[in-house]
C-alpha atoms as a printed R data frame, in Angstrom:
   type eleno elety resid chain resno      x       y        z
1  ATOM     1    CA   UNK     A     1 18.797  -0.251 -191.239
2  ATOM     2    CA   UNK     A     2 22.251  -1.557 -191.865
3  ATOM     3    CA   UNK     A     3 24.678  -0.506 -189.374
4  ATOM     4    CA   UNK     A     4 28.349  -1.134 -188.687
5  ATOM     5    CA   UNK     A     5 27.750  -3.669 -186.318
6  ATOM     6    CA   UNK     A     6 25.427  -4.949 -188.908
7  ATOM     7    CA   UNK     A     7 27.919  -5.117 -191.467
8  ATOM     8    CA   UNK     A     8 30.730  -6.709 -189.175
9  ATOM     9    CA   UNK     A     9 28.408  -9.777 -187.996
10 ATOM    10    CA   UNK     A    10 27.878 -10.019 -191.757
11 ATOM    11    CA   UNK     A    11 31.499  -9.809 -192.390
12 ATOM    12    CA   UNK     A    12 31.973 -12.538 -189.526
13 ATOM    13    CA   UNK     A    13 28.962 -14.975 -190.587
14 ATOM    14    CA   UNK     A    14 30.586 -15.189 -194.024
15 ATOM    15    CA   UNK     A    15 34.192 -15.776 -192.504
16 ATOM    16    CA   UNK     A    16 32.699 -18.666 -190.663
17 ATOM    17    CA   UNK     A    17 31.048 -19.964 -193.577
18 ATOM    18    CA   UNK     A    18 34.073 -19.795 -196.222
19 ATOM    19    CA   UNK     A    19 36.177 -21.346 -193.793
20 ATOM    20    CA   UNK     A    20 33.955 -24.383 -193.346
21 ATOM    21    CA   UNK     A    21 33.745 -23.490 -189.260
22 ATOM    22    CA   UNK     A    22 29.646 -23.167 -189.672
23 ATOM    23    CA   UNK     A    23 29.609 -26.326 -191.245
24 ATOM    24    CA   UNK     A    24 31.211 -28.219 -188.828
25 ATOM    25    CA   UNK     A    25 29.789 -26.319 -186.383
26 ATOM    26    CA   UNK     A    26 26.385 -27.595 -187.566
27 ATOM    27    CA   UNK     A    27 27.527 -31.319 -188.257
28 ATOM    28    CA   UNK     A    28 28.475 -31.024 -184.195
29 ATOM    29    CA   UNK     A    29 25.390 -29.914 -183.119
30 ATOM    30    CA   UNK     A    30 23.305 -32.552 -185.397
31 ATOM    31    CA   UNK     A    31 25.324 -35.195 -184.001
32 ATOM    32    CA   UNK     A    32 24.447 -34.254 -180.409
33 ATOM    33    CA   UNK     A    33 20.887 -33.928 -181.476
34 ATOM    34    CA   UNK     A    34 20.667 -30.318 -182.640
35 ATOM    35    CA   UNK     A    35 19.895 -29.253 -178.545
36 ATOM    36    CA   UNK     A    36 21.130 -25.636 -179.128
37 ATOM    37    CA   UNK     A    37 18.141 -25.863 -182.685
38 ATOM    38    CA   UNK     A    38 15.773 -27.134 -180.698
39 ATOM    39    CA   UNK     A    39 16.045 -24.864 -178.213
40 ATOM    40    CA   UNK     A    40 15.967 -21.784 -180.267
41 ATOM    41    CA   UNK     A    41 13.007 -23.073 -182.045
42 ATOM    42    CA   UNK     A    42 11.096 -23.568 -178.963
43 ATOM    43    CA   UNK     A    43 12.232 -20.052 -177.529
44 ATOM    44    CA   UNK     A    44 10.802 -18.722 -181.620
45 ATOM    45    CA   UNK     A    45  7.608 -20.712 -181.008
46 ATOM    46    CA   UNK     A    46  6.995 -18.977 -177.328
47 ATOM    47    CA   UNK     A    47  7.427 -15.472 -178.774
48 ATOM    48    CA   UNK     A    48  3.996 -13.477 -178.415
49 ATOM    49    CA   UNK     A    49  4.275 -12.410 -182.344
50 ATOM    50    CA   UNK     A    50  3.382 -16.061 -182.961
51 ATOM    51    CA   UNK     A    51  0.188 -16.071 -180.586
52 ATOM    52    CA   UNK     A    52 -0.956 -12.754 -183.024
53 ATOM    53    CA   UNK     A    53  0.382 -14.636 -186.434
54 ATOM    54    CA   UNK     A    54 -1.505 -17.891 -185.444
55 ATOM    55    CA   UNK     A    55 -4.887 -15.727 -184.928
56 ATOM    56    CA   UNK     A    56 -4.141 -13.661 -188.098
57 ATOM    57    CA   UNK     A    57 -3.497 -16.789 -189.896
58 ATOM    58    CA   UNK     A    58 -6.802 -18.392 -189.117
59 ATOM    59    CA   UNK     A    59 -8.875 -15.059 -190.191
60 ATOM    60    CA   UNK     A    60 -6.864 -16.568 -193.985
61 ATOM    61    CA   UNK     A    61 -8.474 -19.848 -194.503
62 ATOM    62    CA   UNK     A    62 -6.765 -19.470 -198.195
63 ATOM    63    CA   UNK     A    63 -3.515 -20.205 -196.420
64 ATOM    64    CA   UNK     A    64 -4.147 -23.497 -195.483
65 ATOM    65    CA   UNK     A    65 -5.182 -24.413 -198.864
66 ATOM    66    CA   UNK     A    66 -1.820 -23.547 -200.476
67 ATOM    67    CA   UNK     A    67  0.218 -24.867 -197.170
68 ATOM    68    CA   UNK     A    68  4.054 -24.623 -197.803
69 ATOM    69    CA   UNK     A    69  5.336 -26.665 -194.241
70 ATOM    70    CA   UNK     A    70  3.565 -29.483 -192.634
71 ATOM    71    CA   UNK     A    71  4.020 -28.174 -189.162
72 ATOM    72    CA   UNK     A    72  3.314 -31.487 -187.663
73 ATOM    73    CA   UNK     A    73  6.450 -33.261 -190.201
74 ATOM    74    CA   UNK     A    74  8.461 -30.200 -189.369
């Protein structure tokens, strides 16, 4: 469900991103070695949802087959 708030972070996000502040927010974070990334990706990885999507995934052998992301390039 789209709420206001919704909307306005929308409305925000797109601000950032016309006026070239998310890009150069992102060239200042790879330059310091994308900590803040990193972080969130490790805080993702942690969540219990991917505990139950790991053991779903392996009851889907097919999946591997047809692997999109090498997990251990990426």
């Amino acid at each position: 469900m789209v709420t206001p708030e919704t909307k306005a972070e929308m409305k925000r996000v797109l601000a950032d991103i016309q006026s070239g502040r998310f890009v150069r927010d992102w060239m200042v974070e790879c330059a310091a070695g994308q900590p803040a990334f990193k972080a969130a990706r490790r805080r993702d990885a942690e969540h219990p949802i991917e505990e139950v999507g790991a053991r779903l995934r392996a009851m889907m052998p097919w999946i591997a087959k047809n692997k999109l992301v090498d997990q251990e390039k990426n």
